[in-house]
C-alpha positions as CSV (number, residue, x, y, z in Angstrom):
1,X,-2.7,-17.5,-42.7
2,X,-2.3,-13.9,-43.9
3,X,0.3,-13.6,-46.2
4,X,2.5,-11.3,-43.3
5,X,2.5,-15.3,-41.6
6,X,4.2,-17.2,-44.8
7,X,7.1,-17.3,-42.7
8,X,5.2,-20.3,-40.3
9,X,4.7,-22.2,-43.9
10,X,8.1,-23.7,-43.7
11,X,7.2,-25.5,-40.5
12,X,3.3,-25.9,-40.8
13,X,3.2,-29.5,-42.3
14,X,4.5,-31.0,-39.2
15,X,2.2,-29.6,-36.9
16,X,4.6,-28.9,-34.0
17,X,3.8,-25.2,-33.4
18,X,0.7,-23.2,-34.0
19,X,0.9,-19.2,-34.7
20,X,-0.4,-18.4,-31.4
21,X,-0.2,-15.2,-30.8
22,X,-1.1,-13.3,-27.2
23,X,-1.8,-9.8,-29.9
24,X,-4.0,-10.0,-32.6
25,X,-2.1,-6.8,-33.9
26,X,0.9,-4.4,-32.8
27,X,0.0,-0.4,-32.1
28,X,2.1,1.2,-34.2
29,X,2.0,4.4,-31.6
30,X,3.6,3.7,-28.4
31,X,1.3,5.8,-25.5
32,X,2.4,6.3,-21.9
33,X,1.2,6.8,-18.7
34,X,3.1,8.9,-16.4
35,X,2.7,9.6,-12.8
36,X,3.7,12.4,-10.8
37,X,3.3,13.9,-7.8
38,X,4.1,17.2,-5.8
39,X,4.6,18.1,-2.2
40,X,3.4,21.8,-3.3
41,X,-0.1,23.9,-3.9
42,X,-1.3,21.5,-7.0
43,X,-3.2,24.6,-8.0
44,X,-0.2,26.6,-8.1
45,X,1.2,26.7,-11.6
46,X,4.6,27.0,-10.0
47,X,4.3,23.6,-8.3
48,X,6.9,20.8,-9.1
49,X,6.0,17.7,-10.4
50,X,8.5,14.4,-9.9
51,X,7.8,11.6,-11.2
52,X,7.4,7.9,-10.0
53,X,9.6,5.4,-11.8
54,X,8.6,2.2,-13.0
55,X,11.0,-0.9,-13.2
56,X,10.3,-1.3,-16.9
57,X,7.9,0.8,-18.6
58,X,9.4,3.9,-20.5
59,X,9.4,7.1,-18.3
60,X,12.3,9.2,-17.7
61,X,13.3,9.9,-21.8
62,X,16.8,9.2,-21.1
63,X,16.7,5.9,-19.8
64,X,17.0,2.6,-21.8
65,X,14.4,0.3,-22.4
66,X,14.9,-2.8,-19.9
67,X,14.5,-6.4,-20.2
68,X,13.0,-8.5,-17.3
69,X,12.6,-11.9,-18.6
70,X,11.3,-14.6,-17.5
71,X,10.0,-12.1,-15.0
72,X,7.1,-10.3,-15.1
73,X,6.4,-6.8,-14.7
74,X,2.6,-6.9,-13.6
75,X,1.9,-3.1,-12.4
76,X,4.0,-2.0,-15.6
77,X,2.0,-4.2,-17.9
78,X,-1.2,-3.3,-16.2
79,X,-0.1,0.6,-17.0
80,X,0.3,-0.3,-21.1
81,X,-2.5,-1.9,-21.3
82,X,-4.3,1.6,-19.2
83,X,-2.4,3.7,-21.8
84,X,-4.1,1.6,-24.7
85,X,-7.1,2.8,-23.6
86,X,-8.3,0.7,-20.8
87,X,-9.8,3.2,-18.7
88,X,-12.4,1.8,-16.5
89,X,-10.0,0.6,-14.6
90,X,-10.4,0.6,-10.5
91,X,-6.9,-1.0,-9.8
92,X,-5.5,2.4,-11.0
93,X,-7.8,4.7,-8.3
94,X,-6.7,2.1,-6.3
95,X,-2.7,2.8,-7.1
96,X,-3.4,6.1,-6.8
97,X,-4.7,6.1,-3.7
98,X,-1.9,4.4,-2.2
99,X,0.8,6.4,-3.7
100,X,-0.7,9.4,-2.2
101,X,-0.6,7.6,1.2
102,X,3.1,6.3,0.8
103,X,1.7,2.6,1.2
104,X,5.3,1.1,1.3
105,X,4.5,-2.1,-0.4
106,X,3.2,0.2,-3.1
107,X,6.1,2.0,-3.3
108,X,8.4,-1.2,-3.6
109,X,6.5,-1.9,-7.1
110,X,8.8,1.2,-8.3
111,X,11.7,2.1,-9.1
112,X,12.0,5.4,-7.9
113,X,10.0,7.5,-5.2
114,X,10.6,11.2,-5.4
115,X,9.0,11.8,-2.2
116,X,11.8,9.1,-0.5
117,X,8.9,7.5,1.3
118,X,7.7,10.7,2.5
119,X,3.1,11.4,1.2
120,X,2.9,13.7,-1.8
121,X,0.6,16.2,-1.3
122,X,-0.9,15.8,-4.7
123,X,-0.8,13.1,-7.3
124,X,-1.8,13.2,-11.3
125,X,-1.3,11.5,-14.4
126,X,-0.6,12.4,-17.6
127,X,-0.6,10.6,-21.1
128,X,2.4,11.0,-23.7
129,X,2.9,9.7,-27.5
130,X,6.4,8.3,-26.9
131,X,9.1,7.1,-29.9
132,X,12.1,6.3,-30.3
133,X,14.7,9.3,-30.5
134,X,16.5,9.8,-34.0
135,X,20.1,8.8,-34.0
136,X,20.5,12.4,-34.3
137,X,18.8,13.2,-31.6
138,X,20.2,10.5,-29.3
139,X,23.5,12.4,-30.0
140,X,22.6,15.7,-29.3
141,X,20.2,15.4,-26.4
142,X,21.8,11.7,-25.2
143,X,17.6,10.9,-24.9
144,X,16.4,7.0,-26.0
145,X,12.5,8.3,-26.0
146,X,11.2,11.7,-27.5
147,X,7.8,12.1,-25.7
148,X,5.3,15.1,-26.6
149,X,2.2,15.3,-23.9
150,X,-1.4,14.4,-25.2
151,X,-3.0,15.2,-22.1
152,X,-4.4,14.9,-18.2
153,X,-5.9,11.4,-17.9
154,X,-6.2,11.9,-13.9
155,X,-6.4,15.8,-13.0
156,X,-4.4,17.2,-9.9
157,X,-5.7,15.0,-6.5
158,X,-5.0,14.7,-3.1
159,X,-6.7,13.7,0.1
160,X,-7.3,16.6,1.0
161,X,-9.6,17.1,-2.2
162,X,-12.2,14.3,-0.7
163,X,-11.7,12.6,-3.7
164,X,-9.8,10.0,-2.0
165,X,-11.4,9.6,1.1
């Protein structure tokens, strides 16, 4: 055992738990993916972009973290482990795909549609460094998550674009 698992010492000699751990380590960064769409131009630097809400993963900066056990959050966990650095992954083109086709059962993985059911015209994703706000900052901004963008990890698309075809 390394010395940060002395604590399993006390109950080691009986042999009724292992350290088993699903993590080998913790990041110490916290990196998410966020989704948007926009019913405008996408090449327009005017255009809005709303974003989709997950049931669990952090998003919107102002919302609390949520606790879903014993249930399981699959498309949220499956967007941590993309955020990690998992990027050959064809479920997400996939997701994509759907989103911009306002596949219903898609959109009942999420918490929020800003299109109300209605197909986006263009859909992207973006990576951010998230972390914890400051007490300070919770008080004067009322945010749980400060989040600074690192950068596209899917570019403007659309169906239009042939990309998704």
């Amino acid at each position: 055992f390394a010395h940060r698992q002395l604590m399993n010492a006390s109950f080691n000699r009986w042999h009724l738990v292992n350290a088993y751990g699903a993590f080998g380590s913790v990041t110490q960064e916290r990196y998410e993916v966020v989704v948007e769409g926009t019913a405008d131009d996408p090449g327009d630097p005017e255009a809005q972009w709303r974003e989709y809400g997950f049931k669990g993963k952090p998003g919107e900066v102002d919302r609390l973290p949520r606790q879903y056990a014993p249930y399981h959050l699959r498309l949220d966990w499956l967007m941590w482990f993309l955020a990690l650095g998992s990027r050959d992954s064809p479920w997400f083109e996939v997701f994509l795909l759907r989103l911009l086709e306002a596949d219903r059962p898609t959109l009942k993985l999420l918490r929020h549609d800003p299109f109300g059911g209605e197909p986006p015209r263009a859909i992207r994703a973006r990576m951010f460094l998230y972390r914890f706000a400051t007490h300070a900052e919770k008080r004067a901004t009322g945010d749980v998550w400060v989040r600074s963008e690192v950068g596209d990890l899917v570019p403007p698309v659309s169906l239009r674009s042939g990309q998704y075809e």
